[in-house]
N, C-alpha and C positions, 0 to 999 in steps of 0.2 A: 399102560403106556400105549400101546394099541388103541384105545380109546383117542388121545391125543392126538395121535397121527391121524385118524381118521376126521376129527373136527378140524383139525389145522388145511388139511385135503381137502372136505368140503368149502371149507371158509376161501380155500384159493381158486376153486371151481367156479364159487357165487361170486365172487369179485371181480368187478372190472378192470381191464388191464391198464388204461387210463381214464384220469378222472378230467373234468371240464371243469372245472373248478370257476368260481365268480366271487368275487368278495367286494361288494357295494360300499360306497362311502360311509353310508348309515352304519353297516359293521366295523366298518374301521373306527370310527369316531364313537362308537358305544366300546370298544376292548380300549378307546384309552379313556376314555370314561370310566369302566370298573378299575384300570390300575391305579388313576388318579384317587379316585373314593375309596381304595385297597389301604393307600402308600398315607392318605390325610387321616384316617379311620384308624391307622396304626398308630401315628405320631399322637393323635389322641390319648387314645389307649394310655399309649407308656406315659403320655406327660399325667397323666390323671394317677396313672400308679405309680410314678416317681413322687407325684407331692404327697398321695397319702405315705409313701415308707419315709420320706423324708420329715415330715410330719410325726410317724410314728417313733423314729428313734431322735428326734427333737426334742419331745417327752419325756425319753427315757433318758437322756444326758440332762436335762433341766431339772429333771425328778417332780413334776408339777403336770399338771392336766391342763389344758386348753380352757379350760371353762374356770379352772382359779384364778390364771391369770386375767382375763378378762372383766374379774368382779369390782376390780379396781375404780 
């Protein structure tokens, strides 16, 4: 515990009391860049494992394979 207090003490020693902070157009427009590629990479995702389960128990309610039916 003593430990901690001691890293926490130094960590408020090393730190600056204010930051000057900048944050450039480029960065703004890259953080919504990752959320848009976040939020479409998702909707993916799910729509791709929605149709294989829906797919999957399509199967099992038809009681027939994808590939029998197609021989037709």
């Amino acid at each position: 515990m003593k430990f901690f207090f001691f890293l926490l003490a130094i960590v408020f020693l090393i730190a600056p009391l204010s930051a000057n902070a900048y944050i450039d157009p480029g960065t703004g427009s890259f953080i919504v860049q990752v959320i848009v590629a976040t939020v479409l990479g998702a909707v993916f995702y799910f729509k791709f494992f929605w149709r294989k389960m829906r797919n999957f128990f399509k199967q099992k309610i038809l009681g027939r394979k994808e590939d029998e039916s197609k021989k037709i």
